[in-house]
Backbone as CSV, one residue per row, in Angstrom:
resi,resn,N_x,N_y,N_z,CA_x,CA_y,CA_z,C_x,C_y,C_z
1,UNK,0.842,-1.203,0.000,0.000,0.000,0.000,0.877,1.253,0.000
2,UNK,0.532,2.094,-0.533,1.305,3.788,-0.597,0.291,4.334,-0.221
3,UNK,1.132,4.995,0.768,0.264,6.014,1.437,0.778,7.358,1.184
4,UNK,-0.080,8.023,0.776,0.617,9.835,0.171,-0.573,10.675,1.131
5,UNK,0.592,11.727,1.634,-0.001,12.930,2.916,0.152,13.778,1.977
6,UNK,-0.323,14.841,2.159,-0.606,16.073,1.443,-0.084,17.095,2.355
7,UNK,1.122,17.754,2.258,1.280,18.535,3.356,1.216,20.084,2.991
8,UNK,1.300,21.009,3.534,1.483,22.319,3.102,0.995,23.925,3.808
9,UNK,0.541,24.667,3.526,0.250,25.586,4.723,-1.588,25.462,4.807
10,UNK,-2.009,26.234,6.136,-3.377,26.485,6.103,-4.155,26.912,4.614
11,UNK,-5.127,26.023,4.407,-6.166,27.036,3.379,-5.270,26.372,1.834
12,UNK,-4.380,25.695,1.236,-3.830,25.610,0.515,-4.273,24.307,-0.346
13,UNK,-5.495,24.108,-0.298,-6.329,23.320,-1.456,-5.845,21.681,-0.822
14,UNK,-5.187,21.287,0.473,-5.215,19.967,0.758,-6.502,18.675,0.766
15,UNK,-7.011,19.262,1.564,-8.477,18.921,1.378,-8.890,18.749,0.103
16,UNK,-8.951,18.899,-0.921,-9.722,19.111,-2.307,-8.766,18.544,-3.051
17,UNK,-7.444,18.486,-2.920,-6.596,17.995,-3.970,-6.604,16.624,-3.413
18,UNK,-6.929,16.503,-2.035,-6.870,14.802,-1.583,-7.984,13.660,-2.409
19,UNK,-8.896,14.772,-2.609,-10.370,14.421,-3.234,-10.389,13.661,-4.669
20,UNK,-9.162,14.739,-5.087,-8.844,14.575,-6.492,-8.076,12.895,-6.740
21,UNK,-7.509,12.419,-6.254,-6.656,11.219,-6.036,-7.732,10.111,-6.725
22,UNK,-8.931,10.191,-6.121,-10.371,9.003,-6.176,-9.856,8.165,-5.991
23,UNK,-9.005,7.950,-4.668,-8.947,6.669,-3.861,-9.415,6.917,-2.489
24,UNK,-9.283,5.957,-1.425,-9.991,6.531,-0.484,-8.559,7.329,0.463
25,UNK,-9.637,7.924,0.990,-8.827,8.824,2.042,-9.110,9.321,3.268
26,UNK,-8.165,9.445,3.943,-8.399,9.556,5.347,-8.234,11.215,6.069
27,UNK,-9.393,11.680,6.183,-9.303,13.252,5.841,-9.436,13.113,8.232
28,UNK,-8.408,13.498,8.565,-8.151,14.184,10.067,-9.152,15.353,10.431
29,UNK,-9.733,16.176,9.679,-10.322,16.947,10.113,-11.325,16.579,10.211
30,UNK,-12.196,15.459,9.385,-13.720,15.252,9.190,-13.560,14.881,10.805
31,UNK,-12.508,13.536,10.819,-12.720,12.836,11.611,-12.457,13.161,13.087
32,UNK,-11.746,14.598,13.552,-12.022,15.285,14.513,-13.103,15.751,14.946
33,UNK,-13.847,16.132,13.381,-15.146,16.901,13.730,-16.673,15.928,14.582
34,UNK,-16.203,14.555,13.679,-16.751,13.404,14.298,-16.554,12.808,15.422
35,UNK,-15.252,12.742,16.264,-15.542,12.821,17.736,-15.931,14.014,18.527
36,UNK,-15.590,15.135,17.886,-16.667,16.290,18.850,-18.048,16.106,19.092
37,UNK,-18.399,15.352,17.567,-19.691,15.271,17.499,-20.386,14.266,18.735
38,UNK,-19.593,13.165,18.131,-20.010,11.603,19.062,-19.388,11.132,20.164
39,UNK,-18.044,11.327,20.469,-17.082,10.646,21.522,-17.442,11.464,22.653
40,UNK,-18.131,10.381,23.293,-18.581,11.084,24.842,-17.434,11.592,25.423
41,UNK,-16.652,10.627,25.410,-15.310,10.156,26.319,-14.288,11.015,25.938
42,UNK,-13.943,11.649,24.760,-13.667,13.009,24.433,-13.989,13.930,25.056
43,UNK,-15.525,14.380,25.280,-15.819,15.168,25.681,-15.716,15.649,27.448
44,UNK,-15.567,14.010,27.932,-15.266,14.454,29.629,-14.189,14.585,29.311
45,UNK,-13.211,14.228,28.890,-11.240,14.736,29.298,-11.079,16.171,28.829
46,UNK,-12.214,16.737,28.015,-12.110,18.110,27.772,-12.739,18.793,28.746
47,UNK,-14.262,18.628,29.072,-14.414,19.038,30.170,-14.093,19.260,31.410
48,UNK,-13.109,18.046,31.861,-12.480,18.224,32.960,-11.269,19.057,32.718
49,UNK,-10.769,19.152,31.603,-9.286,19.888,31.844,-9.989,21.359,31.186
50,UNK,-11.054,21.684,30.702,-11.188,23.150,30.974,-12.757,23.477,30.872
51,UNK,-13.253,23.262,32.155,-14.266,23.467,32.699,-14.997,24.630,32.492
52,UNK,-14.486,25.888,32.460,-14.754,26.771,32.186,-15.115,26.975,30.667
53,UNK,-15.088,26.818,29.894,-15.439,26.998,28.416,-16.090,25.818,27.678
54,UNK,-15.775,24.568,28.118,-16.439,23.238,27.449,-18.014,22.967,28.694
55,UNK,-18.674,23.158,28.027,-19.929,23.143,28.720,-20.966,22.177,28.326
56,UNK,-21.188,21.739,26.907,-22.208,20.603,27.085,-21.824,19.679,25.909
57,UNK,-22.533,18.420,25.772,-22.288,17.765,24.400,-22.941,17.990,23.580
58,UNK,-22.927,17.979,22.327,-21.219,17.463,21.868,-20.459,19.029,22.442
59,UNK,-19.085,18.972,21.788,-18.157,19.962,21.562,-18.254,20.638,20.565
60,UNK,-18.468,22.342,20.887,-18.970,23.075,19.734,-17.425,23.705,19.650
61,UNK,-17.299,24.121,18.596,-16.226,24.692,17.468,-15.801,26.136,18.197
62,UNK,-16.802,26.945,18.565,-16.826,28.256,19.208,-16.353,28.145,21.063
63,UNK,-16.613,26.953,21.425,-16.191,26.445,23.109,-14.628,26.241,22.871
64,UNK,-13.578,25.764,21.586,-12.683,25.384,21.946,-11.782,26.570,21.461
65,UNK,-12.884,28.080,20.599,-11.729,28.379,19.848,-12.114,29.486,21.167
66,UNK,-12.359,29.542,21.945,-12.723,30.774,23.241,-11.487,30.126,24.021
67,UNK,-11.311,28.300,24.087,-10.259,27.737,24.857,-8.781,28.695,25.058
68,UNK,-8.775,28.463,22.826,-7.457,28.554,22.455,-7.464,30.250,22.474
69,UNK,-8.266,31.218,22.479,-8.218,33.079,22.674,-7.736,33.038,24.029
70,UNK,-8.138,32.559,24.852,-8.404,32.798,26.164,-6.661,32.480,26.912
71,UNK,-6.111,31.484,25.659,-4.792,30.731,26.614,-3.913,29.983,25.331
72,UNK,-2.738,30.779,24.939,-2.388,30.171,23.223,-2.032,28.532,23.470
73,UNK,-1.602,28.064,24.689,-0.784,27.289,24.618,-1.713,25.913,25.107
74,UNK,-2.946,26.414,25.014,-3.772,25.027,25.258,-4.212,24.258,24.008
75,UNK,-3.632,25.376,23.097,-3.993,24.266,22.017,-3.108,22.892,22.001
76,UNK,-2.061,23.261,22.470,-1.361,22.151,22.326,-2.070,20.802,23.269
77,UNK,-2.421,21.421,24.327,-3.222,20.511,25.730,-4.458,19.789,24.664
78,UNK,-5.149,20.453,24.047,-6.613,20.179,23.004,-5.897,19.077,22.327
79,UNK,-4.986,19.090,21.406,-3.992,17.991,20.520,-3.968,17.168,21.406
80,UNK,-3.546,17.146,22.690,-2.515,16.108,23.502,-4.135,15.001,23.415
81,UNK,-5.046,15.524,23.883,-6.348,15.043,23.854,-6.691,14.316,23.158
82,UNK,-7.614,14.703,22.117,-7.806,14.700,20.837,-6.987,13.517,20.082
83,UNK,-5.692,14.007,19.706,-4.682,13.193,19.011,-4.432,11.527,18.709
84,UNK,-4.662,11.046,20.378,-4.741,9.547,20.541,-6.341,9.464,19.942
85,UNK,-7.013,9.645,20.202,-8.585,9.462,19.150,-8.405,9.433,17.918
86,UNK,-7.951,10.183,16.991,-7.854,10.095,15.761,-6.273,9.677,15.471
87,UNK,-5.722,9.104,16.015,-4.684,7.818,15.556,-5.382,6.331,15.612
88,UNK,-6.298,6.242,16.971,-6.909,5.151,16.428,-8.037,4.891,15.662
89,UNK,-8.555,5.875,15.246,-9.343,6.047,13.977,-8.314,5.916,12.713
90,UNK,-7.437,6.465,12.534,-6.470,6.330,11.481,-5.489,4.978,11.598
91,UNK,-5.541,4.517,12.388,-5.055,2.653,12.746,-6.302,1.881,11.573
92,UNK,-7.813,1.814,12.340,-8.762,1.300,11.384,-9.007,1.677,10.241
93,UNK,-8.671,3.012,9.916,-8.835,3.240,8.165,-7.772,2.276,7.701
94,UNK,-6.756,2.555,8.124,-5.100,1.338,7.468,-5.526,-0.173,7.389
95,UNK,-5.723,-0.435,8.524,-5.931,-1.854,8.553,-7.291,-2.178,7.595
96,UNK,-8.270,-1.408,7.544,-9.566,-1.509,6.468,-9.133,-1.639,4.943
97,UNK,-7.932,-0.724,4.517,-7.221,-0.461,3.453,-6.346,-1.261,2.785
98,UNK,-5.436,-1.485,3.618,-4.632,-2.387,3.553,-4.215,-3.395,2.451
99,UNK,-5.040,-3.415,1.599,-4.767,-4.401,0.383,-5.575,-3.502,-0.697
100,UNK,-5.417,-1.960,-0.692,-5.393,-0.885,-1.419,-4.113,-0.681,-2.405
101,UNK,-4.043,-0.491,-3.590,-2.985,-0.157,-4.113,-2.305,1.341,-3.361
102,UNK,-3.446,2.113,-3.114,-3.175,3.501,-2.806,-3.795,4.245,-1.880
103,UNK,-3.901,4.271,-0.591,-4.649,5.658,0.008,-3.748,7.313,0.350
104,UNK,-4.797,8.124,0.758,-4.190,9.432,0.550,-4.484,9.572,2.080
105,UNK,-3.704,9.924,2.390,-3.860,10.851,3.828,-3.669,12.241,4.692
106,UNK,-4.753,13.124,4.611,-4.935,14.386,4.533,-5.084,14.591,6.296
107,UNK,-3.640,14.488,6.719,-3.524,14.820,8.499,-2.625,16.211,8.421
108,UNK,-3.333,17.608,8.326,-2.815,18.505,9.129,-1.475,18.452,9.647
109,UNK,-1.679,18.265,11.018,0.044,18.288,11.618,0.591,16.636,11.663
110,UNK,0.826,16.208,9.791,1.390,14.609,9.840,2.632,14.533,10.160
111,UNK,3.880,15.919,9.805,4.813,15.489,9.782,5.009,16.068,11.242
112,UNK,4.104,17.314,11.723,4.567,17.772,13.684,4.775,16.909,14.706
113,UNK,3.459,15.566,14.045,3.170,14.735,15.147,3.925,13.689,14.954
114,UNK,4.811,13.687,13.690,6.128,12.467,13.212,4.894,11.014,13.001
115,UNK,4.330,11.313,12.232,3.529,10.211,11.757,3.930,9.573,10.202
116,UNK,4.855,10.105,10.072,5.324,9.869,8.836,6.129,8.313,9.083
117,UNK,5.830,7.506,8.200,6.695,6.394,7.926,7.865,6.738,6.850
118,UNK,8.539,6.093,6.628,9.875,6.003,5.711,9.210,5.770,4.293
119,UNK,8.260,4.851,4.178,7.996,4.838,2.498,6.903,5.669,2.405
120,UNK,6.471,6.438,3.181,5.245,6.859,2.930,5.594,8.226,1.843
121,UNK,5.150,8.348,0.790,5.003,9.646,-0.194,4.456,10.413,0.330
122,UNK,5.465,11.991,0.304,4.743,13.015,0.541,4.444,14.404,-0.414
123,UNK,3.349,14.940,-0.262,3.417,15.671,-1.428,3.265,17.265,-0.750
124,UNK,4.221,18.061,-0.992,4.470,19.453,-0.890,3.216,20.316,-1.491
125,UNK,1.920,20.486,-1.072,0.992,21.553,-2.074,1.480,23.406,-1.547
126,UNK,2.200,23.747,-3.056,2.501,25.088,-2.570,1.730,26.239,-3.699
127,UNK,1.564,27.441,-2.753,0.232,27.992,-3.445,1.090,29.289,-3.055
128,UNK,0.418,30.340,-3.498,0.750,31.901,-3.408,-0.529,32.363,-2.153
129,UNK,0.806,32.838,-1.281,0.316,33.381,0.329,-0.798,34.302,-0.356
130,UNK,-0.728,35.030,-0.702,-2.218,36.352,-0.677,-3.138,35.737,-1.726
131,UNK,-2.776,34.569,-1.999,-4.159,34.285,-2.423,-4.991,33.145,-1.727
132,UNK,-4.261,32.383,-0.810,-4.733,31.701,0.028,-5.198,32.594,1.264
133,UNK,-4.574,33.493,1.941,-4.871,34.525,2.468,-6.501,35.206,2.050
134,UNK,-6.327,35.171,1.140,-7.669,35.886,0.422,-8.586,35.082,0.806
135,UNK,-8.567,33.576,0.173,-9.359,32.081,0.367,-9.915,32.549,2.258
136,UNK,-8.968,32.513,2.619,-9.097,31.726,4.267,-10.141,33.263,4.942
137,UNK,-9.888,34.111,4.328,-11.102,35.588,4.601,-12.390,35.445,4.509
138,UNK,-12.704,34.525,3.822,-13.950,34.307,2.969,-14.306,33.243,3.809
139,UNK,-13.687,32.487,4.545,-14.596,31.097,5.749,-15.171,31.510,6.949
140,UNK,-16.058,30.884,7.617,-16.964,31.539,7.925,-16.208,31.295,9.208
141,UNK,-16.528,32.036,10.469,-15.631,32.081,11.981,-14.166,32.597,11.721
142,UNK,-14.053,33.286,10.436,-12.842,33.451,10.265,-11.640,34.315,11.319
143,UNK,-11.005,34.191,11.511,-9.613,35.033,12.860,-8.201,34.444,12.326
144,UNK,-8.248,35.883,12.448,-6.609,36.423,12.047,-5.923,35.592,12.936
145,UNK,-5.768,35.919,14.053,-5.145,35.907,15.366,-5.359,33.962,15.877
146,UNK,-6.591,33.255,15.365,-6.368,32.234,15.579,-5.214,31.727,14.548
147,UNK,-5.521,31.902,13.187,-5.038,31.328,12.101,-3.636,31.741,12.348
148,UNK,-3.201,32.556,13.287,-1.320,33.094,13.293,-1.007,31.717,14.393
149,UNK,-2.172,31.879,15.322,-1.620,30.899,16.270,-1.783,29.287,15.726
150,UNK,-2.306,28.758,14.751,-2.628,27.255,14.025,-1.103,27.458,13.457
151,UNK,-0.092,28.414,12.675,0.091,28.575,11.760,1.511,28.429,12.681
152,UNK,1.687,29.300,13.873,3.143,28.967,14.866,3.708,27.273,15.232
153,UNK,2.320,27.084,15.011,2.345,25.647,15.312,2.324,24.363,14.447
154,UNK,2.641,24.783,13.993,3.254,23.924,12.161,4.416,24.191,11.893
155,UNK,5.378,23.482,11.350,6.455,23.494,10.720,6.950,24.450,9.699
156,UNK,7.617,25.249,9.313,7.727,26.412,8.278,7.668,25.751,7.374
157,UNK,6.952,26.373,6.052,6.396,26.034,4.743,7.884,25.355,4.416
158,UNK,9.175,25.947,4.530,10.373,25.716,3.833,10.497,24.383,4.053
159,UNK,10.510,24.230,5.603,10.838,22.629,6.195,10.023,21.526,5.361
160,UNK,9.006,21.663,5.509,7.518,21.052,5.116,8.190,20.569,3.572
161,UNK,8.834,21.598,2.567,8.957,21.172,1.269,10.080,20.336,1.193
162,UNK,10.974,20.647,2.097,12.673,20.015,1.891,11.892,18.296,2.225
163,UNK,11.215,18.374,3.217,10.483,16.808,3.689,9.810,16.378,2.399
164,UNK,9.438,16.788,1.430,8.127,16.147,0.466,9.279,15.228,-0.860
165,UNK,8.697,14.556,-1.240,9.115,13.960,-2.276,8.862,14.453,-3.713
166,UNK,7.208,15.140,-3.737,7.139,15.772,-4.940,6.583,17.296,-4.615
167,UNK,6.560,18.323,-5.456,5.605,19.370,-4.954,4.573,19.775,-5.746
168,UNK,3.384,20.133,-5.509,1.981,20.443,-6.377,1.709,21.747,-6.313
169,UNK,2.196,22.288,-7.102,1.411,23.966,-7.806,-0.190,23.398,-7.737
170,UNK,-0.449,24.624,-6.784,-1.925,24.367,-6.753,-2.510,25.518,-6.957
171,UNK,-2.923,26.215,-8.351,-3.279,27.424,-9.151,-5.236,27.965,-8.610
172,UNK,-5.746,27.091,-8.226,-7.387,26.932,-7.725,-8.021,26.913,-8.568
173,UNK,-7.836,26.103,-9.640,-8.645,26.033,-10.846,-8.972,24.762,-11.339
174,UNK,-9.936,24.013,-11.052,-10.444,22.710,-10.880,-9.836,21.897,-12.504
175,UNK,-10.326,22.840,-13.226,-9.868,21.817,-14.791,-8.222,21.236,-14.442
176,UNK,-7.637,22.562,-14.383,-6.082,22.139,-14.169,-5.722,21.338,-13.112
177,UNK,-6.343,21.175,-11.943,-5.653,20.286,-10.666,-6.232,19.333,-11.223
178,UNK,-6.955,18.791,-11.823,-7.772,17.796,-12.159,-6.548,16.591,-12.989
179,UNK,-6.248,17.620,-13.746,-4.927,16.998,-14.957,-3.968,16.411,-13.783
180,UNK,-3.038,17.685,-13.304,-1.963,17.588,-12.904,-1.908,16.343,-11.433
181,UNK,-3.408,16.139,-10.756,-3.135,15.249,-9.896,-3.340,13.745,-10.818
182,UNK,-3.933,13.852,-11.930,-3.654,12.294,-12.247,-2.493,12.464,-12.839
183,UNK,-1.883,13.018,-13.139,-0.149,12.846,-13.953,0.423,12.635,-12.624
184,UNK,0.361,13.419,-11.526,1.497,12.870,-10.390,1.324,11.362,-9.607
185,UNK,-0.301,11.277,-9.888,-1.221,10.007,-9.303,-0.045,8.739,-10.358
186,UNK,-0.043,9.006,-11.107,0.445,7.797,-12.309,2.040,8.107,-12.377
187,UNK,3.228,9.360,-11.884,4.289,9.403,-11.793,4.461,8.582,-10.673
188,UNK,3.522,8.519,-9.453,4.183,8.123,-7.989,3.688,6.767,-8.427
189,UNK,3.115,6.024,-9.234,2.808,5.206,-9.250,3.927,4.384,-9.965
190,UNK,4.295,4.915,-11.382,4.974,4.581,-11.839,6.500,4.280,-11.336
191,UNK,6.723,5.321,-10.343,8.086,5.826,-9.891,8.365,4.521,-8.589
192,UNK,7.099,3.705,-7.949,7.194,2.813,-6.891,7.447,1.604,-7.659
193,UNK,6.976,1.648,-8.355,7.016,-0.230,-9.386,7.930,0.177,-9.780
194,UNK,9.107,0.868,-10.798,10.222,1.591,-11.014,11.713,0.906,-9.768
195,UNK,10.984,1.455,-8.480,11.759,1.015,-7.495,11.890,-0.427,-6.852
């Protein structure tokens, strides 16, 4: 199985270019959003470690980002949480997969949290700051001031690329990503049987 992460900055078409692959994929954010939704047991280790702002079930989006205004460095405490939940959610996507030629895996902080394996393909998506900038204005709950603090807490774009194996110009124009991810879909493919 090859597994390809999509790495790159906030807002930079990961999500959507993972889409593009049409294999399956293991998108970290849905599946965060899905234990806020459902994981009781989530929800007491949050409640107990900040009582003050996590108030009922599920976990609303606006309770954790009052967490992270209120105190920068609990985001990291929220991860510490969180994190073991969606590794073993991402254990059962693998093992479900497993006799996949290919899945894609769209985890946010893959390479912060060193989830990276040795054969695993990674792909660099690099885009032009003021226009992703522009993108990320336009979502709804949008903050400056959160998005600086998501953004301290990631690896510099530079690092992120020296780590990737290939990199994806990602222009936001559906015809063209459309092309260019099956040409890299069929280079990484080609390039593993190759090896």
């Amino acid at each position: 199985m090859i597994k390809i992460s999509l790495v790159g900055d906030i807002g930079s078409g990961k999500t959507y270019i993972s889409k593009l692959f049409n294999v399956n994929c293991f998108c970290a954010d849905l599946e965060v959003k899905k234990i806020y939704r459902n994981n009781r047991k989530c929800f007491f280790v949050l409640k107990k470690k900040f009582p003050k702002f996590i108030k009922s079930f599920p976990v609303k989006k606006k309770e954790l980002s009052d967490v992270i205004r209120n105190n920068i460095s609990d985001l990291k405490k929220i991860g510490l949480i969180v994190h073991p939940f969606v590794r073993k959610k991402l254990n059962l996507f693998l093992k479900k997969n497993e006799k996949k030629k290919i899945v894609v895996l769209d985890i946010p902080l893959y390479l912060e949290n060193k989830m990276n394996e040795k054969n695993d393909v990674i792909i660099f998506v690099k885009t032009i700051k003021k226009e992703v900038d522009k993108r990320l204005k336009k979502r709804k709950n949008f903050s400056n001031r959160i998005l600086n603090i998501l953004r301290k807490n990631q690896l510099p774009l530079k690092k992120k690329q020296s780590k990737s194996n290939y990199i994806l110009m990602n222009n936001f124009s559906s015809v063209i990503m459309r092309k260019k991810v099956k040409i890299l879909k069929d280079k990484i493919l080609n390039d593993r049987s190759s090896s």
